[in-house]
N, C-alpha and C positions, 0 to 999 in steps of 0.2 A: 630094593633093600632099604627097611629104613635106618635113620641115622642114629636116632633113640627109640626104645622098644621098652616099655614095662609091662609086665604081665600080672595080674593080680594081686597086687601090691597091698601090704597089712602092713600098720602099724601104730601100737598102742602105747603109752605114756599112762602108770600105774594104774593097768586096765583097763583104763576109757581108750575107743575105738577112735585114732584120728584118721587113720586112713584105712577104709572099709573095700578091699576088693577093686582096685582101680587099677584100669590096666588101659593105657594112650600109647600111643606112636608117633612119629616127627619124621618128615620126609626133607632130605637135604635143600637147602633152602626156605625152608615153609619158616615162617613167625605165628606162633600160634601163642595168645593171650589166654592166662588162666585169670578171672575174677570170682569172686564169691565175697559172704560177707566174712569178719572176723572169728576165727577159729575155726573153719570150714577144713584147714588141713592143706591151704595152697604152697604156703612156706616148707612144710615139711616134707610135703611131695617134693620140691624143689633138690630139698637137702638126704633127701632119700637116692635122686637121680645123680646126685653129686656125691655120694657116698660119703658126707656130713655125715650120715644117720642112717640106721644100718636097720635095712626093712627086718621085719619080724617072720615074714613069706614071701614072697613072690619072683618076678624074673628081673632082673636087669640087662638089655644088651645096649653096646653100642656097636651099631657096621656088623651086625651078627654075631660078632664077639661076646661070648656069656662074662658078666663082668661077677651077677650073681642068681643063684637062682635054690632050688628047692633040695632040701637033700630027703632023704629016706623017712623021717620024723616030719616033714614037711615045713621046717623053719629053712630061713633062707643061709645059703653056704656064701663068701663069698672068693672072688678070686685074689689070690697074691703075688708078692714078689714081684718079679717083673712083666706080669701079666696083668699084672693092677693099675701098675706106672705106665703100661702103655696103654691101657683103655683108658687112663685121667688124664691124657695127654689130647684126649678129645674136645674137653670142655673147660669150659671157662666159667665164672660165676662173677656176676656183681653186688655185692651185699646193698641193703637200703641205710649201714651207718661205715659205707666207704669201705673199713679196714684197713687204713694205709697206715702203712708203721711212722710213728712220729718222729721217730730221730733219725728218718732218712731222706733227703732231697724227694721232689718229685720224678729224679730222671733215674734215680736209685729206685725208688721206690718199682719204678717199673721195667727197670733194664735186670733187677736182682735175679730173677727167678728164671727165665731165661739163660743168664749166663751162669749160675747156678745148681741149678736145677736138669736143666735143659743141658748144659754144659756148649751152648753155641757161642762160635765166635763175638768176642768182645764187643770189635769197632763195630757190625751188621748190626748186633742189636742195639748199639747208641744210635747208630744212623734209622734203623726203623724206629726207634725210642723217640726220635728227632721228628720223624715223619708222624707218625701217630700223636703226637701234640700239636703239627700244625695244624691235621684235620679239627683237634679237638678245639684248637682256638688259645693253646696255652703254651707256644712256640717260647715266650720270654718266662715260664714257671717252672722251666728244668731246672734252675739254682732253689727254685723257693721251698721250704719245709710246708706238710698240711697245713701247723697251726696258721700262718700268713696265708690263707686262701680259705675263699668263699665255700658253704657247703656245694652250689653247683659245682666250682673247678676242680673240689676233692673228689667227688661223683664222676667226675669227665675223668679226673687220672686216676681213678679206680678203671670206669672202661678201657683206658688204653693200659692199665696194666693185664686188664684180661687181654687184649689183644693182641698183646706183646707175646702170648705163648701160642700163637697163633692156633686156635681150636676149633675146630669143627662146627662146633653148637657156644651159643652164649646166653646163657641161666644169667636175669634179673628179678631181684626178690626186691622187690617195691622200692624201685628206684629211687622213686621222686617221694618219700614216707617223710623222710625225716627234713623235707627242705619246703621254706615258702613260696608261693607262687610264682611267684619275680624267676627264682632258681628252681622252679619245675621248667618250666616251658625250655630256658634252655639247654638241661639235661634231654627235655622228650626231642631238639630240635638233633642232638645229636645220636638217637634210640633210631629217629628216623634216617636220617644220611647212610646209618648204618644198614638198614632196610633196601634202602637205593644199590648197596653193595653186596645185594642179594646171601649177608650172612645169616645163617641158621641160628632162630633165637626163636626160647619161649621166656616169657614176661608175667609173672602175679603182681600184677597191678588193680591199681582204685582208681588211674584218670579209664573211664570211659568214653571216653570222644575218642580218645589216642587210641585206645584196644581194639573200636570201633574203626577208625580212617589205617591203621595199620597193619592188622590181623589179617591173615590166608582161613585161619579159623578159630576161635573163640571155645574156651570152655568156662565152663559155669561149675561152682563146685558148692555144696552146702555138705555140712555134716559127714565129711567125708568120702563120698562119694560124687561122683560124678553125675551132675542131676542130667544136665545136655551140654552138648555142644555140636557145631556146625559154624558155616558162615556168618560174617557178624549180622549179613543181611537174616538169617534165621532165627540167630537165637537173639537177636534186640525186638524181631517183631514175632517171636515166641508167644504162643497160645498157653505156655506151663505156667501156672500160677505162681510156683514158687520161682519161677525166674524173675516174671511182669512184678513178682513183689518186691524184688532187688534193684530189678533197675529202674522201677517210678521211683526210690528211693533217692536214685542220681537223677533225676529229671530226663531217664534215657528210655527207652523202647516205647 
């Protein structure tokens, strides 16, 4: 069974077609890298599997679960209530400008939604809250507010605040976009450790070295559609024109 499943996914923005007929799968564990160039429709796909944004047709499952799918007219239905909250209890997401509320510590920041939300015990989620910041390298930033930290360390307790609801799958929508090289490298060093931890993530990203050394499988997205995908071994030494014209573009395939 996979762990996400979308079936022919539509959706337009006043008319114009950003996402054309796209329909991928995610098997538990896999990392599979979405690239294409700008306005290809990678982010929205994102925000479509996260019910940000609410397809126009298609299917949504997670674990088999129909989160949403077609009704009779053929626009998509989707589910409610408490069948909603527990299929979003799947995933996690990390924006590319953080999200983290400013007028809240960084241990709030990521222990809220959990105890919250979630309604779990207190002290477990301070003590994983606790634990999740020493992986991330930010054991002494539980007191500190966003504005005092680096755009890396906001990115790092952006990740441990996804992790803190402990999900299934873990949605990054260009992680490393908004930050300089210095504070890419070691956002991607903890994308990877994450990888090591065999968690379920799909990534729209622009480093392709990372997409490349990290990926189970690669997709490639132009216009909406899903031009290829396969292993990064395939689709970097891809024979499709409009792939080879993207990635000589990065000095890759």
């Amino acid at each position: 069974m996979y762990l996400l499943e979308m079936n022919h996914v539509k959706k337009a923005f006043d008319g114009q077609g950003v996402l054309r007929d796209i329909s991928l799968s995610v098997k538990e564990g896999e990392i599979v890298s979405i690239i294409g160039p700008s306005g290809s429709g990678k982010s929205t796909l994102l925000r479509c599997a996260t019910m940000l944004e609410e397809m126009d047709g298609g299917e949504l499952n997670y674990l088999g679960e129909k989160a949403a799918w077609n009704g009779p007219d053929g626009k998509a239905i989707y589910a409610k209530g408490e069948k909603r909250k527990e299929i979003q209890k799947n995933y996690g997401l990390v924006f590319q400008n953080f999200h983290l509320f400013p007028h809240m510590t960084v241990l709030k920041n990521i222990t809220d939604a959990p105890i919250h939300v979630q309604k779990r015990d207190k002290e477990e989620v301070y003590s994983e809250a606790m634990e999740l910041l020493k992986k991330m390298g930010l054991e002494d930033k539980a007191e500190a507010y966003p504005c005092q930290l680096s755009g890396g360390q906001c990115q790092r307790v952006a990740i441990a605040r996804a992790l803190a609801l402990n999900p299934r799958i873990l949605f990054f929508d260009e992680p490393t976009s908004a930050l300089d090289p210095e504070l890419t490298g070691e956002v991607l060093k903890v994308i990877k450790s994450l990888a090591d931890m065999h968690i379920t993530m799909v990534i729209v990203t622009h480093e392709m070295a990372f997409a490349k050394d990290i990926s189970d499988r690669i997709i490639f997205m132009a216009d909406g559609v899903i031009v290829e995908e396969g292993t990064p071994e395939e689709v970097f030494s891809s024979s499709n024109e409009r792939t080879q014209s993207f990635l000589g573009r990065y000095g890759e395939g």
